[in-house]
VMD Tcl script that draws the C-alpha trace (Angstrom):
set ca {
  {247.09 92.30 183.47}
  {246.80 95.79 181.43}
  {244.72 94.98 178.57}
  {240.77 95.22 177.90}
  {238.85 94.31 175.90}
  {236.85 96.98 173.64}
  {233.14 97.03 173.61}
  {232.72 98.00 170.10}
  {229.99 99.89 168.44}
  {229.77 102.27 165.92}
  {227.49 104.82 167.78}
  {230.49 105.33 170.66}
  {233.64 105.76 167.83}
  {232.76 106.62 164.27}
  {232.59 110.35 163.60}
  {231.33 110.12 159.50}
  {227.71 110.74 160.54}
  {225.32 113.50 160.51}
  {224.67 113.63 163.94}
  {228.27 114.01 165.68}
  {229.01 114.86 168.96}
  {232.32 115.41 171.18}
  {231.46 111.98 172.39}
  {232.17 110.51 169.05}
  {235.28 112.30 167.90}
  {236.75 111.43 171.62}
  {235.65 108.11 170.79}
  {236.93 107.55 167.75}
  {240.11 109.56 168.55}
  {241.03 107.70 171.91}
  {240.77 104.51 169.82}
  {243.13 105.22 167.70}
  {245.67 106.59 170.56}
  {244.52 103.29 171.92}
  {246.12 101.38 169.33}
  {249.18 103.54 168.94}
  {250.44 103.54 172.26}
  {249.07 100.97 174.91}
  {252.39 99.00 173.41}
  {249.95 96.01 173.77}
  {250.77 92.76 171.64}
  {247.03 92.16 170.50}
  {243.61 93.99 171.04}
  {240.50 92.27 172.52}
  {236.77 93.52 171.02}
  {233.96 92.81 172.69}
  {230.95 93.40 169.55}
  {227.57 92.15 168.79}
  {228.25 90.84 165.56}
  {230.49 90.42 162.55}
  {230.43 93.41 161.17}
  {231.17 95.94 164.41}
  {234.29 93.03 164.50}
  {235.45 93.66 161.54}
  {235.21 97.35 161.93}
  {237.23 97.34 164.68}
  {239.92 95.10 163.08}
  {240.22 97.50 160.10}
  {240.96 100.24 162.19}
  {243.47 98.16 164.37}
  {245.00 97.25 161.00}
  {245.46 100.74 159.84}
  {246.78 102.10 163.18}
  {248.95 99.62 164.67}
  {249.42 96.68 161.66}
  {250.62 93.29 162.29}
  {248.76 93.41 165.94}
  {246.29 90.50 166.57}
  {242.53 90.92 166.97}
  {240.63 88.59 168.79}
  {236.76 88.55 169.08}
  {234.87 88.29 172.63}
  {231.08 87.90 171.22}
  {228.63 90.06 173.47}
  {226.45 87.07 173.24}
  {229.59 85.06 175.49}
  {230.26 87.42 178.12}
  {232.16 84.92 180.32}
  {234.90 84.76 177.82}
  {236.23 88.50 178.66}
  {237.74 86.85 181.81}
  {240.66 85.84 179.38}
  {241.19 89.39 179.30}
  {240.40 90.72 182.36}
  {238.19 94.03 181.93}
  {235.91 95.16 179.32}
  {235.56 98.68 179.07}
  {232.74 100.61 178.04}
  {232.33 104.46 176.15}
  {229.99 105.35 178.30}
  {229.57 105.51 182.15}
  {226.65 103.18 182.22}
  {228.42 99.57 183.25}
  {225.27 99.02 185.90}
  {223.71 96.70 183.20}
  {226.93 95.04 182.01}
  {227.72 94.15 186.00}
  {224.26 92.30 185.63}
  {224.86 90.34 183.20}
  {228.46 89.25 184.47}
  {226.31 88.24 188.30}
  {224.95 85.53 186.35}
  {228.33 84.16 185.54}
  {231.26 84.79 187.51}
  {231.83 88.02 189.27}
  {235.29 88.12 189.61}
  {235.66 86.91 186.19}
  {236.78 90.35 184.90}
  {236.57 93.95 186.10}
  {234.26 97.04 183.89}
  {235.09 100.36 182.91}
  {233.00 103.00 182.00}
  {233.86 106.43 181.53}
  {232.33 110.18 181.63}
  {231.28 112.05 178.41}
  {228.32 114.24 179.60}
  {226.62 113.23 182.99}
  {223.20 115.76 182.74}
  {221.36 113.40 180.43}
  {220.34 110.36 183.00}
  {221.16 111.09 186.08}
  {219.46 107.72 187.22}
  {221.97 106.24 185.20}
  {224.43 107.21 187.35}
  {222.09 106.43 190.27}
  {222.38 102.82 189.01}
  {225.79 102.12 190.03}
  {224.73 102.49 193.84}
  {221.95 99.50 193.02}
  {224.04 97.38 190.66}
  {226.64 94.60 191.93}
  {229.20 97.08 190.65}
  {232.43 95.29 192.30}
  {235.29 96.68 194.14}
  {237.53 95.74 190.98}
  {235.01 98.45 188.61}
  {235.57 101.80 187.85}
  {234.48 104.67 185.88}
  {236.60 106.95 184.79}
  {235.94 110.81 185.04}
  {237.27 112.79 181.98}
  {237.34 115.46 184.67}
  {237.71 116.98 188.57}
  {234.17 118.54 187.44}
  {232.60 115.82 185.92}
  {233.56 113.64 188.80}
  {232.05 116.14 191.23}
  {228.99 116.01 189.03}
  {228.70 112.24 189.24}
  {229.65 112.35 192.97}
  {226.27 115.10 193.35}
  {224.43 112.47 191.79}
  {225.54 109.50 194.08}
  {226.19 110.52 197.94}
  {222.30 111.82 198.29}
  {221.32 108.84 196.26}
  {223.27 106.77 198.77}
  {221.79 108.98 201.68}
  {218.46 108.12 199.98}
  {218.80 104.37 199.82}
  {220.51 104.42 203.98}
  {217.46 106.42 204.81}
  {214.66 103.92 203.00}
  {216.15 100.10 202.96}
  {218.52 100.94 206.23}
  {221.77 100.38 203.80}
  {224.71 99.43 206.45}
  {226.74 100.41 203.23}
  {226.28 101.50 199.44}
  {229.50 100.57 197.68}
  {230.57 102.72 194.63}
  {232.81 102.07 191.75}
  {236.52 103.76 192.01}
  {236.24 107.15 189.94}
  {240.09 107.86 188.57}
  {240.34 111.30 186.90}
  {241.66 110.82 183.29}
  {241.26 113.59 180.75}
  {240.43 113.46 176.91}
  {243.39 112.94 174.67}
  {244.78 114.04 171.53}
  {247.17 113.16 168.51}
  {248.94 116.59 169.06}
  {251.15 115.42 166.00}
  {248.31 115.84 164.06}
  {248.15 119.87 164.81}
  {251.41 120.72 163.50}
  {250.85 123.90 160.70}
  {253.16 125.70 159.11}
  {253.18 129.42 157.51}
  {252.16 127.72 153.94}
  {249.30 126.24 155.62}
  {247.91 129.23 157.16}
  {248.46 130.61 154.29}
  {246.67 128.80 152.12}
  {243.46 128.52 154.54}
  {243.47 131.87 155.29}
  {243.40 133.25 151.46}
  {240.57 130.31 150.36}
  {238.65 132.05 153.72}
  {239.14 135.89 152.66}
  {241.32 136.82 155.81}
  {244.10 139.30 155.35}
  {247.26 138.87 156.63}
  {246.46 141.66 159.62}
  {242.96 140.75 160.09}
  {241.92 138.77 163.32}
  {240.75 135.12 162.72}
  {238.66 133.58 166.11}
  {237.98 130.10 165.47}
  {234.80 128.13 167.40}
  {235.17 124.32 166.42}
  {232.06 122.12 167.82}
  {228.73 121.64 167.79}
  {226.56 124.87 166.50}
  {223.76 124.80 169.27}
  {222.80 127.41 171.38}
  {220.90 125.16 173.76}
  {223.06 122.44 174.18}
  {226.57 123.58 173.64}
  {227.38 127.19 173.98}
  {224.99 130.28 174.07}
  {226.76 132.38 171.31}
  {225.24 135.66 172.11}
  {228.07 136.67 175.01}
  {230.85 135.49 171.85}
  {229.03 137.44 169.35}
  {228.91 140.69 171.52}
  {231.90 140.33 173.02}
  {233.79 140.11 169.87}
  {231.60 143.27 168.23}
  {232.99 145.01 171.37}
  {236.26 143.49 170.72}
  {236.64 144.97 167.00}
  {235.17 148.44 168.27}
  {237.88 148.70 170.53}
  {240.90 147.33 168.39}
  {239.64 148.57 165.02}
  {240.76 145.42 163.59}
  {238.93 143.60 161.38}
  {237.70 140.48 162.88}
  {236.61 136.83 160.95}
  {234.42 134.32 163.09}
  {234.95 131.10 162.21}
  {232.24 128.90 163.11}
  {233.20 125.27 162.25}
  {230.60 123.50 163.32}
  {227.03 121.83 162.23}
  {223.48 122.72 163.22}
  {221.27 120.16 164.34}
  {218.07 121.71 162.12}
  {217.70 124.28 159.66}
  {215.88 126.36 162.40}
  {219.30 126.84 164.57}
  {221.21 127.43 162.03}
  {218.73 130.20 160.74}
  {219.49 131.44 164.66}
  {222.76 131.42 164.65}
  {223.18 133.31 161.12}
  {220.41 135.30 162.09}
  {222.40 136.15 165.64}
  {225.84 136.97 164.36}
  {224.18 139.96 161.96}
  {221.96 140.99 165.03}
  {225.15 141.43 167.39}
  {228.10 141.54 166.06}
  {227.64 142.89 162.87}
  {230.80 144.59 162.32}
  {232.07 140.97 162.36}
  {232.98 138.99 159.43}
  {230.67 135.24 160.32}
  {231.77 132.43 158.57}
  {229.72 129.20 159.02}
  {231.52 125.50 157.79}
  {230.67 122.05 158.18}
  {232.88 121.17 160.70}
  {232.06 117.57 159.82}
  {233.70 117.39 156.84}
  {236.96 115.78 158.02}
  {238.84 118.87 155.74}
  {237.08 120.77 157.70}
  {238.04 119.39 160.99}
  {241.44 118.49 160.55}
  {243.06 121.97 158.77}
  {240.48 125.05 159.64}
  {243.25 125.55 163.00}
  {245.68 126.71 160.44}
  {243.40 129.63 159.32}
  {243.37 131.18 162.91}
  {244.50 133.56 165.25}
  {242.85 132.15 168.69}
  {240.83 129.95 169.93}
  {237.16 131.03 171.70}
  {234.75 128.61 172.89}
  {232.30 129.91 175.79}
  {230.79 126.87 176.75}
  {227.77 127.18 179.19}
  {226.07 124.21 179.28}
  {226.24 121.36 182.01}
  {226.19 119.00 179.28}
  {229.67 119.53 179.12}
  {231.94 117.57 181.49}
  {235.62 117.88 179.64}
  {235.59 119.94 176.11}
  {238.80 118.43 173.91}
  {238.72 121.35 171.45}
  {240.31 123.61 173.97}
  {242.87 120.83 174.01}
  {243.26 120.82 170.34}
  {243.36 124.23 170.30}
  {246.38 124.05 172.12}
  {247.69 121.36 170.69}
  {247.32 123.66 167.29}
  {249.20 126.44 168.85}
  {246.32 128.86 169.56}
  {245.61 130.89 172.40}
  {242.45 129.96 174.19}
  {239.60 132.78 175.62}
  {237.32 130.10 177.08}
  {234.91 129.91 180.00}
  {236.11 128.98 183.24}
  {233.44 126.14 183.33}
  {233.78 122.94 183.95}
  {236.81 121.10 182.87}
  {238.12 123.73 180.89}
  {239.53 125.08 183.70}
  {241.50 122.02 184.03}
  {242.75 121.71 180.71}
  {243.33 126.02 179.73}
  {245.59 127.87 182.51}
  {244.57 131.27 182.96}
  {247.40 134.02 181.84}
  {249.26 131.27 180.33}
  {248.02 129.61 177.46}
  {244.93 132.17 177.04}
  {242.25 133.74 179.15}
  {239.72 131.94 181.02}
  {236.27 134.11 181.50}
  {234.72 134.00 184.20}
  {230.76 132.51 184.76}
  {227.99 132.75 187.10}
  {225.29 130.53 187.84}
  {222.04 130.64 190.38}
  {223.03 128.63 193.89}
  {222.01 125.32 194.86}
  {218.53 125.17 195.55}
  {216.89 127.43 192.91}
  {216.21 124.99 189.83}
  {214.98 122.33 191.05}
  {211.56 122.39 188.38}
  {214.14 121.98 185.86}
  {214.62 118.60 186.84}
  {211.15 117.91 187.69}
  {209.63 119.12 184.76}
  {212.30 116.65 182.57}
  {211.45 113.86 185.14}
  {207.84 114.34 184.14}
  {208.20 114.47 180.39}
  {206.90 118.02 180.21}
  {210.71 118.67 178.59}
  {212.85 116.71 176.65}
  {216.62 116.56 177.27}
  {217.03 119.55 175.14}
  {214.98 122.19 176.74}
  {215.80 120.78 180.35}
  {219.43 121.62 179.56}
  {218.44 124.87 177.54}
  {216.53 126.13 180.57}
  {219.61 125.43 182.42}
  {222.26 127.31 179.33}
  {219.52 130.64 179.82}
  {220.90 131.24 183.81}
  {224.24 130.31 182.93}
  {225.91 133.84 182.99}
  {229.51 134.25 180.98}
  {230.88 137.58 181.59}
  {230.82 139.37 178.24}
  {233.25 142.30 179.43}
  {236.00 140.28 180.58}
  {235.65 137.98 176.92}
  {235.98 141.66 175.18}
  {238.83 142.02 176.91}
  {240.65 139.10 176.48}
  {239.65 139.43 172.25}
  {240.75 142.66 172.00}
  {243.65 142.10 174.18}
  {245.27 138.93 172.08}
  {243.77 140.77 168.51}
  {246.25 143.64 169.38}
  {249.38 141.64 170.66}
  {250.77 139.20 168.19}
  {253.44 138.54 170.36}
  {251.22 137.65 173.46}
  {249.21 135.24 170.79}
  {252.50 133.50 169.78}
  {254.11 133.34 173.44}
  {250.22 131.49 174.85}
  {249.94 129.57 171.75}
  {253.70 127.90 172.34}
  {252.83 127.34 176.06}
  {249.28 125.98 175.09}
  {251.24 123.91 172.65}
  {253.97 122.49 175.27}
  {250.71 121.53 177.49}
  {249.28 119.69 174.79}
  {252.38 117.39 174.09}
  {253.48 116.61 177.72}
  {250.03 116.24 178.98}
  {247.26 115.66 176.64}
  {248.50 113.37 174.12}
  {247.48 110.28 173.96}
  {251.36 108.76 174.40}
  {250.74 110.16 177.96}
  {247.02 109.04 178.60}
  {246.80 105.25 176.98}
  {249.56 104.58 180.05}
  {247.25 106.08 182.60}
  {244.33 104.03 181.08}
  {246.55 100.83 181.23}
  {247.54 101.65 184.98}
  {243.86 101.71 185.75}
  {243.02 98.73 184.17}
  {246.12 97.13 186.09}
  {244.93 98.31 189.36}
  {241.79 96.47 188.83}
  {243.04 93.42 188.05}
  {244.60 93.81 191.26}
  {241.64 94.49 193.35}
  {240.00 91.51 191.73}
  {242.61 88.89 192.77}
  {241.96 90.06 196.25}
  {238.68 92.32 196.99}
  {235.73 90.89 198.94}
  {233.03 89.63 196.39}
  {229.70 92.42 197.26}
  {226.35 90.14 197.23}
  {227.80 87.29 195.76}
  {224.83 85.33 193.73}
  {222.64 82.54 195.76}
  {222.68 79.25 193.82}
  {218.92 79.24 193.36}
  {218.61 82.56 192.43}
  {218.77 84.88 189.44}
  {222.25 86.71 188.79}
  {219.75 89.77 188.02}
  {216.65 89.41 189.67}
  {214.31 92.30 188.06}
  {215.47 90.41 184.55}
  {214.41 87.06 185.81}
  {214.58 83.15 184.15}
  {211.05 83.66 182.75}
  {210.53 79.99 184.09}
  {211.39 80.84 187.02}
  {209.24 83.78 187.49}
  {206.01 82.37 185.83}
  {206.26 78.70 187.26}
  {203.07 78.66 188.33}
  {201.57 78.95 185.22}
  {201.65 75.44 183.98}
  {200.00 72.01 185.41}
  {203.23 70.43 185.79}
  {206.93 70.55 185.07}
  {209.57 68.65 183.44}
  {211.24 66.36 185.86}
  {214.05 63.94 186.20}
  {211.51 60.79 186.24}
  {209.32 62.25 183.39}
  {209.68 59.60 181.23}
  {209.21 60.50 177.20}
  {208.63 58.17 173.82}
  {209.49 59.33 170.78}
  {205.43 59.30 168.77}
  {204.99 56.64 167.02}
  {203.96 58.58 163.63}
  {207.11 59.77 163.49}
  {209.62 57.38 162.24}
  {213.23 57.32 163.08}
  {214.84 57.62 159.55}
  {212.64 61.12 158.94}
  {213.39 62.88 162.25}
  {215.84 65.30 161.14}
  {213.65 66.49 157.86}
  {210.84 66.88 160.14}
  {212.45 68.80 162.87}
  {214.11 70.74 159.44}
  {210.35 71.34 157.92}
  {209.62 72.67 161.79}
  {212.02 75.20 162.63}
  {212.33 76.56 158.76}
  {208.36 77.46 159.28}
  {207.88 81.18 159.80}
  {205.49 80.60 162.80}
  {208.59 78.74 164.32}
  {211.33 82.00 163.54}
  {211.77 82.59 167.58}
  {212.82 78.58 167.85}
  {216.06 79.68 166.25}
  {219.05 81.05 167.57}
  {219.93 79.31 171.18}
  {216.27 78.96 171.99}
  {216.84 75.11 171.56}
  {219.10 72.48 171.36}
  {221.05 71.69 167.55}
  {219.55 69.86 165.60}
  {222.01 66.91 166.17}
  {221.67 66.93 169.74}
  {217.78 66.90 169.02}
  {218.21 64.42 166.37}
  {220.22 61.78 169.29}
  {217.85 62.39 171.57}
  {214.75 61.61 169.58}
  {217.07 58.46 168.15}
  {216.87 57.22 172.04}
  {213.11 57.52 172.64}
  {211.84 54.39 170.82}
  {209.42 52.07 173.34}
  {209.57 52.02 176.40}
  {210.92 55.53 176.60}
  {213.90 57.13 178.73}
  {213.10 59.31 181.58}
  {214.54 62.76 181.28}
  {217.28 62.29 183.46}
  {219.02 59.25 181.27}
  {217.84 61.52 178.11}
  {220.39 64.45 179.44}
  {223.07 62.23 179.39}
  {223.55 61.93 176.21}
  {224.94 65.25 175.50}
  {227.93 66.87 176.95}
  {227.19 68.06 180.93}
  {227.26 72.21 179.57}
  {224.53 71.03 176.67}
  {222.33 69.34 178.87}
  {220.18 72.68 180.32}
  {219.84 73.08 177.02}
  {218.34 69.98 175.93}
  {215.93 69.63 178.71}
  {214.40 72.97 177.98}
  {214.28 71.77 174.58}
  {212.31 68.30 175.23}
  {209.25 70.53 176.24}
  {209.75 72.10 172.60}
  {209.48 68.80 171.36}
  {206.43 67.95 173.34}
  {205.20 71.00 172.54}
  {205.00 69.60 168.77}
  {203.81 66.23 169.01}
  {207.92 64.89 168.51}
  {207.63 63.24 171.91}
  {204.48 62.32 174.29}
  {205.00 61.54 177.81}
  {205.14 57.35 178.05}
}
mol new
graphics top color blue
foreach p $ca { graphics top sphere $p radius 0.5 }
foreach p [lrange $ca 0 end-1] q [lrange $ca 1 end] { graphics top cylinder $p $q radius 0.2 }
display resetview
């Protein structure tokens, strides 16, 4: 079994917002290479409601039409074991292997995958203390990012060996998969960079550098080493250079900095700044440029997929060697990586403890980390001014770049890699050891405990098989459904709705039973259908609780 199904939200796909991030256009765009080419008969999504379902099916419709869609409510997790995994944009499947210990474990396999590990580290931490199965994985978009998670998880594991004498702290499997793209959806032609390139102001000799991504200095990429780098660049060519910075700020504050910065340092440099969320924008700005420059120094970064489309554009790449670019841009071949530098091991650890206090927030923990994150600014002037003077060198990178993109990055060769994954699981699963299989009596999750479990010793008594129950004797028979109606339609009564209690049918039969003597609660349950009856007895003390019943 290859398929999964899709856990479906908004926040992990759709890139229309104000707020986007390289986690949603990866999203969105592995979803569609998802439907194009995992040669699957049907798609499975897993959503909380209607309308994420119906999302999803729109977009299945548009991308691969005449496909079936079928629904897996979040609300009925045991269904996904009709379709064997459910997997997750985002690494965090700890919770999601809770919920499935309280059904069946081997029912189906999870998996997550990496977009940017430095936020919650206990996150990752989580999958160590989680029944996380054999059959789970997370995928790593990267060698980096896994190395990242893996930094997070063997001390963690040391940790939990050291304090609760752990024999063994199982792990999910962590395949490497990159980021994908539709490279078809990169092809340009002279007219096009023609066109883009005259509505921008750039001559036909000038030297357009395009940056596509998030405009943040603290959380994406410094731009001060790209701003002087490229002043030095255009000293030493005497070419006139464009920046194009297709992006979005996330405050009127940065983008004053950024504006503010490009004068201050590279002033002989023509900035542009566009809304890189404008799907114009984002899908045709390529076609105005020269090369490619992103020097990313921030650990929020685990992959980067502009590089890739970059590439897939035909545009030579001057990147940092950070991370996984260095996985995705080869060095001398399809551009220049530039080197970086940052403090050893050892020397920031008040970073992290002044974010696990709450003394920073996630943005100045990894902006403390972006200020010691040294890119070398002479080697970046070198590679500008290098590809500014050598069309020929920009063409011959930008081809190779290009040939990279098509045999390795597009999604026709990821979506099998995904599917072999998924297959490999399902293999596992049929065969694996179960890891702390669930107790009978117990609680699939036991810091999320039956609440009438945890507080039984609140109350006098309990509910028991012999209780034996009479329906009052103010209520008559022929006006038990109105009543119960009049009940649960009262605002005080909102929380009685929605799988708190039994129907009102199956409440309706039982209180039809109850007239004098009584039934004891055991012949009361067996009225209803054996998966009902937990149900219904939980819902007899509801009726108690309202004067529908009285103990006989």
């Amino acid at each position: 079994m290859s398929n999964a199904a899709i856990y479906f939200h908004p926040d992990g796909y759709e890139t229309a917002r104000a707020d986007l991030k390289g986690r949603h256009v990866a999203g969105e765009s592995f979803l569609v290479g998802f439907f194009r080419h995992s040669g699957l008969n049907g798609f499975a999504c897993h959503a909380d409601g209607p309308e994420q379902a119906r999302l999803f099916a729109d977009l299945a419709a548009r991308h691969a039409p005449g496909r079936e869609v079928a629904l897996y409510p979040t609300g009925e997790p045991s269904r996904l074991a009709r379709v064997g995994c459910l997997f997750l944009p985002g690494p965090g499947i700890d919770q999601f292997a809770w919920r499935r210990r309280s059904r069946d474990q081997r029912g189906y396999s999870l998996c997550g995958i990496t977009h940017t590990t430095s936020e919650s580290p206990h996150a990752l931490g989580a999958l160590a203390t989680a029944p996380v199965q054999p059959w789970d994985a997370v995928i790593c978009t990267s060698w980096a990012a896994r190395a990242s998670v893996e930094a997070v998880l063997e001390p963690y594991a040391e940790y939990l060996r050291d304090r609760l004498g752990a024999a063994e702290v199982p792990m999910p499997h962590l395949p490497v998969i990159p980021l994908g793209v539709d490279t078809d959806a990169f092809r340009f032609g002279p007219a096009d960079r023609g066109a883009e390139r005259a509505a921008l102001g750039i001559g036909e000799d000038d030297v357009a550098v395009l940056f596509m991504g998030r405009l943040s200095f603290h959380a994406k990429a410094h731009p001060i080493a790209m701003y002087l780098a490229l002043e030095e660049a255009a000293r030493r060519t005497g070419k006139r250079f464009h920046l194009i910075q297709a992006g979005w700020f996330g405050n009127d504050a940065i983008g004053a900095a950024f504006i503010q910065g490009a004068r201050r340092y590279c002033p002989s440099v023509n900035a542009i700044f566009l809304d890189g969320r404008k799907p114009e924008v984002r899908t045709r700005i390529w076609a105005a440029a020269d090369l490619f420059t992103s020097l990313v120094d921030n650990v929020q970064e685990t992959f980067g997929i502009s590089p890739v489309e970059a590439m897939a554009a035909g545009l030579p790449c001057v990147v940092t060697d950070w991370n996984g670019y260095r996985e995705t841009v080869r060095d001398g071949v399809d551009g220049f990586r530039i080197p970086t530098i940052l403090p050893p091991p050892g020397t920031g650890p008040d970073f992290a403890d002044r974010y696990a206090a709450g003394l920073d927030t996630y943005d100045f923990y990894i902006g403390r980390v972006s200020q010691v994150s040294a890119v070398d600014v002479t080697a970046a002037a070198a590679a500008y001014a290098r590809l500014a003077a050598d069309p020929a060198l920009r063409r011959r990178m930008g081809e190779a770049g290009r040939a990279r993109a098509v045999a390795t990055f597009d999604w026709k060769a990821i979506i099998p890699q995904y599917l072999d994954v998924w297959r490999q699981l399902s293999d596992i699963r049929r065969h694996a050891a179960e890891r702390a299989p669930r107790r009978p009596d117990r609680d699939g999750n036991p810091l999320r405990p039956d609440p009438l479990r945890m507080f039984a010793s609140y109350p006098t008594r309990h509910l028991s098989p012999s209780t034996r129950l009479m329906r009052a004797g103010s209520l008559a028979r022929a006006g038990v459904a109105d009543a119960l109606a009049a009940l649960h339609a009262d605002p005080l009564n909102s929380t009685a709705r929605g799988g708190t209690v039994s129907p009102a049918a199956d409440l309706v039969l039982a209180l039809d039973s109850l007239d004098p003597p009584g039934r004891t609660v055991a012949d009361i349950l067996t009225l209803v259908p054996e998966e009902r009856r937990l149900l219904l007895l939980r819902s007899l003390a509801h009726l108690l609780k309202y004067g529908f019943v009285h103990e006989a």
